[in-house]
N, C-alpha and C positions, 0 to 999 in steps of 0.2 A: 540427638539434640538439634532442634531447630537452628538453620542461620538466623544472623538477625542484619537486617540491612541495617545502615546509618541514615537512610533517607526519612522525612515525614511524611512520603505517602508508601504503602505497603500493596504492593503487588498483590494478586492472586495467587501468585507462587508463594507469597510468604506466608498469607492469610494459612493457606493451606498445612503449611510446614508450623507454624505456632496452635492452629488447634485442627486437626489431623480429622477429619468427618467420618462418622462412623461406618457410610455408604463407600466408604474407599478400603475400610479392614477387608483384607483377604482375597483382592479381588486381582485376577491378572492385567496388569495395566502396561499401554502402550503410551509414546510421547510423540506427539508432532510437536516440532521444538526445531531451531537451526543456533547459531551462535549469539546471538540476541536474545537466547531463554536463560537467563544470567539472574543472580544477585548479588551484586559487591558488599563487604562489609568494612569494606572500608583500606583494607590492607590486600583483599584478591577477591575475583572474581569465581564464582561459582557457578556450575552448569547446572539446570533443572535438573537433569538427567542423574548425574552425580547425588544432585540432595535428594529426588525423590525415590534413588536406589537405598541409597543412605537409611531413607526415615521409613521407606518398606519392606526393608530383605530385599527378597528376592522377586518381589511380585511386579518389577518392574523387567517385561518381555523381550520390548523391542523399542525402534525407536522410526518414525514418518519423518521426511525431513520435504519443506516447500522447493518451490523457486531456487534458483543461487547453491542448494546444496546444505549441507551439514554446516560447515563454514564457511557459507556466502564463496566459494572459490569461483564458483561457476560465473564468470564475468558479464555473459552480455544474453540478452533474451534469446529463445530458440533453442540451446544449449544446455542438453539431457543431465538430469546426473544418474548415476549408475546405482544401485545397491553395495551394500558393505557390512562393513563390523568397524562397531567405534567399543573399546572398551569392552569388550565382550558381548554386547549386544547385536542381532542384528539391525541394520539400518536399510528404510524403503523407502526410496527413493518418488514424491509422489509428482516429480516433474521429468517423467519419462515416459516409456508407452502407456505407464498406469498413472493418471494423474488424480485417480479415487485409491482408498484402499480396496486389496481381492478381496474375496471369500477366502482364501487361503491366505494371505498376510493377517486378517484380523480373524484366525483359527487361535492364533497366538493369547490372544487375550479377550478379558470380560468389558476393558472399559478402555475407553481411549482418553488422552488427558491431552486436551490443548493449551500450549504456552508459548505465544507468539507475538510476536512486536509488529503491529500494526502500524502503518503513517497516515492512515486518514482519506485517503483516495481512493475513487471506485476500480481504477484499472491497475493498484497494486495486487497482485492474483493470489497473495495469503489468503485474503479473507474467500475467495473461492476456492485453494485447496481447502482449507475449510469449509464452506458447503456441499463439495461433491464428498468429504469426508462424513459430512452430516449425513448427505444423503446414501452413503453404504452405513451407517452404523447402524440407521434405522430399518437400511433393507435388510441386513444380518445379524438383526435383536441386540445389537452393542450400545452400551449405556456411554453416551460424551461427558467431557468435562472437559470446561470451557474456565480457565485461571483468567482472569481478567488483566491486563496493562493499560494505561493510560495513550488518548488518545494524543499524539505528539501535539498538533498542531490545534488542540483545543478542540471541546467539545458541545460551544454553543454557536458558531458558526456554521451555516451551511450554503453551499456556493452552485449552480450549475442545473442544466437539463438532467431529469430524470431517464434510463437508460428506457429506451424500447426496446421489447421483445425481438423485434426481428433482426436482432443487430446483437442478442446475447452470444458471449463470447467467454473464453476463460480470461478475459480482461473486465469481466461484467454479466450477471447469471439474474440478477433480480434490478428492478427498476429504481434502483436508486439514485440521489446526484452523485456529480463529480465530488466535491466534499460533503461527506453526508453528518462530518460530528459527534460521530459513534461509537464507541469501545469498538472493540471486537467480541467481548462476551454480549452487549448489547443487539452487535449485527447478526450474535447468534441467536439470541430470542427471539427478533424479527424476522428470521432464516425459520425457526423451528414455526414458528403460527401460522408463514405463511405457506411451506411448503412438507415441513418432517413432524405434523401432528403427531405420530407414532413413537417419535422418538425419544428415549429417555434421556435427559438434559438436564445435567446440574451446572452451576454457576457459581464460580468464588470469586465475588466482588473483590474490588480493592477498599482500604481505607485510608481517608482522607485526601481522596482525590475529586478534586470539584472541576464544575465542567467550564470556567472560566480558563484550567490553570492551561500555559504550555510545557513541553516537556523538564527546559530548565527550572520550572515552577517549583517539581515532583522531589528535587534533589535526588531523581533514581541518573543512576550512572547512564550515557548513551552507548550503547555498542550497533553499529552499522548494521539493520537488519538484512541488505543487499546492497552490493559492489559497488552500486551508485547512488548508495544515500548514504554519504559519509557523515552528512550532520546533522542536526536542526534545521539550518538554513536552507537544505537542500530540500528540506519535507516542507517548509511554505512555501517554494516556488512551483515542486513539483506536481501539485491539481493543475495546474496550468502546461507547464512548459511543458509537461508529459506530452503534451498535443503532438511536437516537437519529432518524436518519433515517427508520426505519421507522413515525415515531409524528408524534402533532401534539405533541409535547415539541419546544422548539427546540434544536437542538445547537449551537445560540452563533453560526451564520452570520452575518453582518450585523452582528457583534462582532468588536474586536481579540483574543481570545481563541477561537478556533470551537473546539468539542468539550472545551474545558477549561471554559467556563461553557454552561450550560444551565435552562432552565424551560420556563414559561408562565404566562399571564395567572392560570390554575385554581390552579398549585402550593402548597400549603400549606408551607410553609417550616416550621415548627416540627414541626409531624407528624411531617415527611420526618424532621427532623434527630434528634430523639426516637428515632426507633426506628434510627434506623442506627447512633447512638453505645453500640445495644445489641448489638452485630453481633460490635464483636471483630475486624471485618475490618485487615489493617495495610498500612502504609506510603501513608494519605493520610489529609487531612482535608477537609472539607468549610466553604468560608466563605458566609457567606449575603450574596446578589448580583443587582441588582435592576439590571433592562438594557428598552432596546428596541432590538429587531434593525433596520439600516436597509434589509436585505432579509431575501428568506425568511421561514419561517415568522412570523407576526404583527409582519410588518415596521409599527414604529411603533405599536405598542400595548407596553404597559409588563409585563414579564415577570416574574415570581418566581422565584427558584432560587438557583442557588449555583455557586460555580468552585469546583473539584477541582485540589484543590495535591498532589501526590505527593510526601509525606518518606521515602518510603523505595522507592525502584527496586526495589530485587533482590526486597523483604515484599509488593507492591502487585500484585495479579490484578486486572488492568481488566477482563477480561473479568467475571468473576464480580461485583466491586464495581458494575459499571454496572446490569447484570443483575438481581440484588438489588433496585435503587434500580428500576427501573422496575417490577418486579413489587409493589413496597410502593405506587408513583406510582398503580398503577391501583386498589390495596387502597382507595387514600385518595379518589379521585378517578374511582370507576365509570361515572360518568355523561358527564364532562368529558375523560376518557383515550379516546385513538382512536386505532386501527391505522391509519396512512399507506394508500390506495390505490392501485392501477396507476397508471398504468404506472411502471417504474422501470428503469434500465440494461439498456434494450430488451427487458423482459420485461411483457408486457401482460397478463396473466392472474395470477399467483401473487403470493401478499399481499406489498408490498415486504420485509417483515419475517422472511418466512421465508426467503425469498431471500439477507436478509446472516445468520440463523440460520443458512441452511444446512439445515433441517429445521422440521418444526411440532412435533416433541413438545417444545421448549426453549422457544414462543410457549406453547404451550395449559399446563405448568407457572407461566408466569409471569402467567396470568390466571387461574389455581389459588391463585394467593398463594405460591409457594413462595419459602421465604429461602435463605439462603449456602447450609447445610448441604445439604437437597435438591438444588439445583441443581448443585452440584458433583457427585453422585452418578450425573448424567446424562454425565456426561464422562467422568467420570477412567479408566473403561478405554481411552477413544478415547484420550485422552491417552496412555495408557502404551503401545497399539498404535505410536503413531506414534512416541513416540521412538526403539523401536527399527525401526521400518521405514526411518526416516528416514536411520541410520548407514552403510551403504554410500554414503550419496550428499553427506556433508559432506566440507569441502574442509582443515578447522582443528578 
């Protein structure tokens, strides 16, 4: 018996479990899946894994788990997880020496089923375990399924430079923006045209998910896809403040809030706030917020900065707002401002920074000083490329 969620929009998982496709009878199936492959009914929460053992015997093999681990335990980036057994399955682990599946892990099975909570940003690395998973299923004749979830932070929005090639990374494998407004089963159809022709690829839409709504829209329950996206509010700030990473600015780790508050010990707090209340920029504001991290960056030294409240969703460019503020952070603070070094999500050579850029001419403008206006000028054809490239391959 199918669960039945309480919410009005229905997952891919659910689609799937109320009318079962005939392409799936009998076939050995594997799960990429971590603790955010869930559906509530209201009274408890439900693991994919569970319902789809449930609703197939036994044709459920194994189980791939992202970034973070089975349950997000894995805390902080760089940080393996290991292979295991959850519930009698085995479990592989695809953020360790193997971050595709083998030829030998996918001997296991005919089809692999992805059910994964996406937040909307090119350098959350789900959406590239899933390509490098695209790209073995097609090299080893394995059929994907791709369960669709809503995109958190809305899906007609898109923000940011397109990634160049020579800067692809497991933080960014195809040239997209920073928010690109996508599904994930979308970013998989645009994944299969452009790179896994061969591959066989099915899709289970959701229903009743439009591309205006945000995650509180969906009435689906939130469960933390990674250790530091505890909310909503974390997933609109994060296309921006992600930059954060690439710098000795702390992006809140080590705080109940990560990527929503941010400093350092150096940060001039009046400075900062001064010149950004002259910006114009909308839909946030800035509170001044004095933290020490209990890990990460200046774990236990006392921080300066501020939390980023967002009053207005649909007015608020994290990308650009974040952007801004770090190119003013270094105007004020040349001496004490430092780009993050290698290594970073297995790239040992190239500055982390340009890496979640995506590019250096967006780094070498924001140590130019450039503010909102400039910055934006660097984008917005890429922006306007992509939105129509992107149309043949949305689902809503």
């Amino acid at each position: 018996m199918a669960a039945v969620s309480q919410s009005h929009v229905k997952t891919g998982l659910q689609c799937l479990l109320d009318t079962p496709p005939s392409w799936i009878r009998g076939r050995r199936l594997g799960l990429l899946c971590n603790q955010a492959s869930i559906l509530f009914d209201g009274l408890k929460f439900l693991h994919s894994a569970t319902l789809l053992k449930q609703a197939f015997s036994d044709n459920l093999r194994c189980l791939f788990t992202p970034q973070h681990g089975l349950f997000a335990e894995k805390q902080d980036n760089m940080v393996e997880s290991a292979d295991g057994v959850w519930n009698g399955l085995p479990v592989f682990s695809l953020y360790s020496e193997h971050r595709r599946p083998t030829a030998r892990q996918l001997e296991h099975i005919d089809m692999l089923v992805v059910d994964m909570q996406d937040v909307g940003t090119r350098v959350y690395t789900f959406i590239w375990t899933l390509f490098l998973a695209m790209e073995a299923c097609e090299r080893h004749g394995k059929t994907m399924v791709v369960l669709d979830r809503p995109n958190p932070i809305g899906g007609d929005a898109v923000e940011g430079n397109a990634l160049q090639w020579e800067f692809r990374s497991f933080v960014g494998m195809d040239n997209i923006p920073m928010r690109h407004g996508m599904t994930i089963a979308e970013l998989a159809r645009l994944f299969q045209s452009r790179h896994f022709p061969n591959l066989e690829l099915f899709i289970v839409p959701m229903q009743g998910w439009k591309r205006e709504m945000t995650f509180e829209d969906t009435g689906l329950a939130w469960v933390m896809p990674s250790p530091n996206m505890p909310s909503l509010e974390t997933a609109f700030v994060y296309p921006g403040q992600v930059l954060l990473e690439g710098t000795n600015i702390s992006e809140g780790r080590g705080t109940t809030r990560p990527f929503e508050i941010f400093g350092a010990p150096y940060l001039n707090c009046a400075g900062l706030l001064k010149q950004v209340n002259t910006w114009g920029l909308p839909g946030f504001c800035l509170r001044e917020q004095h933290f020490e991290p209990t890990f990460h960056k200046w774990a236990g030294q006392p921080c300066h900065g501020f939390q980023i409240h967002v009053t207005d969703r649909r007015s608020f460019t994290p990308y650009l707002t974040s952007l801004s503020m770090v190119s003013l952070i270094i105007q004020l603070h040349k001496t004490d401002f430092q780009w993050k070094s290698p290594p970073y999500e297995y790239e040992f050579q190239k500055l982390p920074a340009d890496l979640i850029l995506g590019n250096q001419t967006v780094r070498l403008a924001l140590e130019a000083g450039a503010g909102p206006a400039e910055l934006k000028t660097l984008w917005q054809n890429e922006e306007d490329c992509f939105k129509e490239a992107r149309m043949p391959f949305l689902l809503y």
